[in-house]
N, C-alpha and C positions, 0 to 999 in steps of 0.2 A: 727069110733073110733079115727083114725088119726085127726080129724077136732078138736072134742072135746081135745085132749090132747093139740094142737097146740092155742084152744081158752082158754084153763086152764093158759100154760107158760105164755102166752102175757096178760090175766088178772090178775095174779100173780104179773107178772114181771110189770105193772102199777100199781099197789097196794102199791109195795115195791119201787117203784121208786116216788109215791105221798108223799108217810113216807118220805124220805130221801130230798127230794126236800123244803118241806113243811118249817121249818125254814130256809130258806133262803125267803122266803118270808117277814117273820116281819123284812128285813132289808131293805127295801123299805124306800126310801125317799122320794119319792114323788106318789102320787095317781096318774091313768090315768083316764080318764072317755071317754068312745066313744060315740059317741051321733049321731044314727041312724033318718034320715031321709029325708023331701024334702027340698025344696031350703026356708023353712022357716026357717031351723037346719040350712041349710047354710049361710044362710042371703042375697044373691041375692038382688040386689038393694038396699039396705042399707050399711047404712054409719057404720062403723068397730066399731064403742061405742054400736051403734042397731045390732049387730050378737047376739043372742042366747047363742051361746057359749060362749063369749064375755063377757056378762049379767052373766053367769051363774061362770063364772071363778071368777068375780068379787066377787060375792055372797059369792063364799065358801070362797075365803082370806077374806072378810069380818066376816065369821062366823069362823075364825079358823083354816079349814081346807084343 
């Protein structure tokens, strides 16, 4: 019984702590993106215009965003 009340507070209390948090979010300035993977995501032996990430940063100022 004790497990369950202690897993009730602490999902409760992330619940109400998601609400409260949540508009502080839309003041965000800038987007992050993580970009998971091998040394192709890293670009390892390429030249820093040929990084992925690189390519890919370009793309979104390009489109906007």
């Amino acid at each position: 019984m004790q497990i369950k009340q202690i897993f009730l507070v602490l999902f409760f209390g992330g619940l109400v702590s998601l609400h409260v948090l949540t508009p502080w979010g839309c003041l965000a300035t800038e987007i992050k993106i993580l970009a998971l993977g091998d040394s192709l995501i890293a670009g390892y032996g390429l030249e820093e215009k040929d990084h992925f990430t690189t390519q890919l940063q370009k793309k979104l100022k390009n489109e906007g965003l």
